[in-house]
C-alpha positions as CSV (number, residue, x, y, z in Angstrom):
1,X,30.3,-17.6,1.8
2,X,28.3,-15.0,3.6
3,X,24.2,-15.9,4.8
4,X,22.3,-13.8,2.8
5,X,19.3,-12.3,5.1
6,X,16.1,-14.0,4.6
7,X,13.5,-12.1,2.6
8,X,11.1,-10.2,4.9
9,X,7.6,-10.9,3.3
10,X,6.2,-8.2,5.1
11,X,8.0,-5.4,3.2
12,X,8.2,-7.4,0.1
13,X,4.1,-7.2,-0.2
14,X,4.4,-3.3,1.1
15,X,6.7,-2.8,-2.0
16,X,3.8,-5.3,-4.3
17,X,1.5,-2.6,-3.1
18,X,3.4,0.5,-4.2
19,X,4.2,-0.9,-7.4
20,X,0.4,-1.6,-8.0
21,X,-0.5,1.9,-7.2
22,X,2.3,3.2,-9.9
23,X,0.8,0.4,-11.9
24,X,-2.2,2.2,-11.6
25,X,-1.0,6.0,-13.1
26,X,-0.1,6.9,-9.3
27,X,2.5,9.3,-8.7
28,X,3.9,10.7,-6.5
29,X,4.3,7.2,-4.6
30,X,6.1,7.1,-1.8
31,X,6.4,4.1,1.0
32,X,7.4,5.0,4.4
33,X,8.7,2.1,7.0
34,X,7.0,3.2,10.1
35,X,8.0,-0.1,12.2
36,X,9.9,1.6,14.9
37,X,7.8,4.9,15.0
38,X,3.8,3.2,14.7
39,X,2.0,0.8,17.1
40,X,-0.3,0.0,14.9
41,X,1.2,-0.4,11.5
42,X,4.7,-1.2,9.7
43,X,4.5,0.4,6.7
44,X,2.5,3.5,5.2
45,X,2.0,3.8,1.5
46,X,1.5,7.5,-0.1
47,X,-0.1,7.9,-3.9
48,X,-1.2,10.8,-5.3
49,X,-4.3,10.4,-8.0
50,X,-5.9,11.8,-10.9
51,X,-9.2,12.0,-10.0
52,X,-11.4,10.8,-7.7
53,X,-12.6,7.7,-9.4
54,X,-9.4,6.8,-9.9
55,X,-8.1,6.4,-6.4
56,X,-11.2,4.6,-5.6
57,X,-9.8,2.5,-8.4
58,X,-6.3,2.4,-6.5
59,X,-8.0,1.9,-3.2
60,X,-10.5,-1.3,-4.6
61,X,-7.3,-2.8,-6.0
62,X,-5.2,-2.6,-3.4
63,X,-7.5,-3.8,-1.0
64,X,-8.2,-7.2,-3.4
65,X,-4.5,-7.5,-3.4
66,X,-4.3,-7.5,0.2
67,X,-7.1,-10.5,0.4
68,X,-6.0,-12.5,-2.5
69,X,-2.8,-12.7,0.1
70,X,-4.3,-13.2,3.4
71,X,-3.6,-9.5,4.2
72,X,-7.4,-7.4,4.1
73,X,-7.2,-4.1,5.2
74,X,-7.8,-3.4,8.9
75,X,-9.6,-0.2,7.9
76,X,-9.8,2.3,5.4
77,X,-10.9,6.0,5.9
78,X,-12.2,9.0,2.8
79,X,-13.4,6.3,0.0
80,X,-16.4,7.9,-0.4
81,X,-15.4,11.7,-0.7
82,X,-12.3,9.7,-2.8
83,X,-9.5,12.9,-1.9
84,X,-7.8,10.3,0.0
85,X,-8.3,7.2,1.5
């Protein structure tokens, strides 16, 4: 009987966040594992929007999800002009 790997909860909650934005009539989503190429971060999620309230939407959501699980957001960049942040 083989060890199956452990699940790595770091990727699992990148993968929570990109189903939320798709969730959220994203498209276009894409999530890019940047762990051997970034100092600074492991994974970078890409979702195109509708509009610009509705990335803010995105953006407010994901953000809660990532402090409901201990994870805020380090910074965030564009809210207010809302073509990407």
């Amino acid at each position: 009987m083989a060890d199956t790997p452990a699940p790595d909860p770091e990727l699992q909650f990148a993968i929570n966040l990109a189903r939320l934005a798709e969730q959220t009539r994203c498209y276009n989503v894409v999530l890019l594992d940047v762990r051997r190429k970034s100092p600074v971060t492991k994974f970078f999620l890409i979702a195109a929007g509708t509009s610009d309230r509705q990335r803010r939407t995105v953006g407010d959501e994901l953000a809660q999800y990532g402090k409901q699980n201990g994870l805020p957001a380090w910074r965030t960049n564009g809210y207010d002009a809302a073509k990407w942040i």
